[in-house]
C-alpha positions in Angstrom: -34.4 21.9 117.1 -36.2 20.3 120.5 -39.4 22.3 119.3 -38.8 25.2 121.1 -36.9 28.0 120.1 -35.2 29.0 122.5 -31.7 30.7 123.2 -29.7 27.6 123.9 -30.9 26.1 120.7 -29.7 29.9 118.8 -26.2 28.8 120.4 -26.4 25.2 118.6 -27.2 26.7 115.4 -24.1 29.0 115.5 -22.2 26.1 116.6 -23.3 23.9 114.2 -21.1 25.5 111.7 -17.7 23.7 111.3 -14.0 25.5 111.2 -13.5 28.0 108.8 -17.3 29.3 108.5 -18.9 31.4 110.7 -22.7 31.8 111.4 -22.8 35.1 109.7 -26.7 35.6 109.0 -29.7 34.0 111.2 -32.7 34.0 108.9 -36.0 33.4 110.2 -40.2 34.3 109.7 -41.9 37.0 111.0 -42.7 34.8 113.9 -40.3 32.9 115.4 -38.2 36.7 114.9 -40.5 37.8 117.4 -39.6 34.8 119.1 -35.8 35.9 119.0 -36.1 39.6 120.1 -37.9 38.7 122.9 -35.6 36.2 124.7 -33.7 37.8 127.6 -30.5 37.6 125.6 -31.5 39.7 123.1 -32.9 43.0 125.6 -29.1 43.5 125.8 -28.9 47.4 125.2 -26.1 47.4 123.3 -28.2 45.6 120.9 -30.9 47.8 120.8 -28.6 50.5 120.5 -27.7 48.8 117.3 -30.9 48.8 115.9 -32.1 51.9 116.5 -28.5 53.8 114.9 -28.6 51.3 112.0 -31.6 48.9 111.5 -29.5 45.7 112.1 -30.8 43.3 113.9 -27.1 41.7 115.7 -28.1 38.8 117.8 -25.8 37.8 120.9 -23.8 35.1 119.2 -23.2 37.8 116.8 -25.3 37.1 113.5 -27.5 39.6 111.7 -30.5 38.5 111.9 -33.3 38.6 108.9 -36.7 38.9 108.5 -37.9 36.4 105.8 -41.6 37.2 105.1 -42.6 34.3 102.4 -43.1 31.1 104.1 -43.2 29.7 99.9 -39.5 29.1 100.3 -38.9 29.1 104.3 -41.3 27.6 105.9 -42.6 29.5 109.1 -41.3 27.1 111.7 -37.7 27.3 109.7 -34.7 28.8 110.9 -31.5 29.2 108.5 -27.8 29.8 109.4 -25.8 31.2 106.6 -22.0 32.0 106.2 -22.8 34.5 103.1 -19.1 34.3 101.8 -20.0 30.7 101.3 -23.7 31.1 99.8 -24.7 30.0 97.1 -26.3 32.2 94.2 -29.2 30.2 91.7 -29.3 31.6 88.1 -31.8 30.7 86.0 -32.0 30.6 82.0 -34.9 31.9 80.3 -35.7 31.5 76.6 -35.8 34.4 74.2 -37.9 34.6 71.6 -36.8 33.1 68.1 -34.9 35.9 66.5 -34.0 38.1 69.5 -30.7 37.8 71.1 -30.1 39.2 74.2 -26.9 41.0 76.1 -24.7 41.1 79.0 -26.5 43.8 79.9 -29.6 42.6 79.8 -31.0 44.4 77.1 -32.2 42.7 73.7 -32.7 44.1 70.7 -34.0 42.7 67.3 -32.6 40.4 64.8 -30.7 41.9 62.1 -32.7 43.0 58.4 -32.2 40.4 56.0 -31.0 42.9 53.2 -28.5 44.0 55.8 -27.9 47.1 58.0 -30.4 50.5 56.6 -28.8 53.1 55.7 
């Protein structure tokens, strides 16, 4: 970015993407979204129509855009492009204790009796 945000530089992030992905989803904090809705491009009523029938945020190049409250992971001055059919999804492994197993569906349950099932 030049340091600004500013509507041309909304246009290079949605070109930035190469062929075959599409800017789908413009994530950005709670300020530089002010930022966005108040450029002239974005006062477009069809727009605002948009947001008041549905909540969606649909920018001019014609992202969603997304609030991102935490600057922990995105920092405040940070603005992220994604093509969401393309995303990618972290999973992380967490230890259970010794003697529990856990399930598909999430649930765990206890190890079995040593003198086998109670009747």
């Amino acid at each position: 970015m030049s340091g600004t945000l500013d509507y041309d530089e909304m246009v290079r992030l949605w070109l930035a993407f190469p062929g075959g992905y599409r800017c789908r989803r413009i994530i950005v904090g709670d300020t530089l979204l002010r930022t966005v809705l108040n450029m002239d491009e974005f006062q477009n009523p069809a727009a605002g129509f948009s947001f008041q029938a549905s909540g969606d945020l649909v920018s001019p190049v014609g992202a969603k855009l997304l609030r991102w409250g935490s600057t922990a992971v995105l920092p405040a001055d940070y603005v992220l492009g994604v093509d969401e059919r393309f995303a990618l999804e972290q999973v992380t492994e967490h230890e259970s204790s010794p003697g529990w197993t856990g399930s598909s569906t999430g649930r765990s349950s206890p190890p079995p009796s040593p003198s086998g099932p109670a009747s």
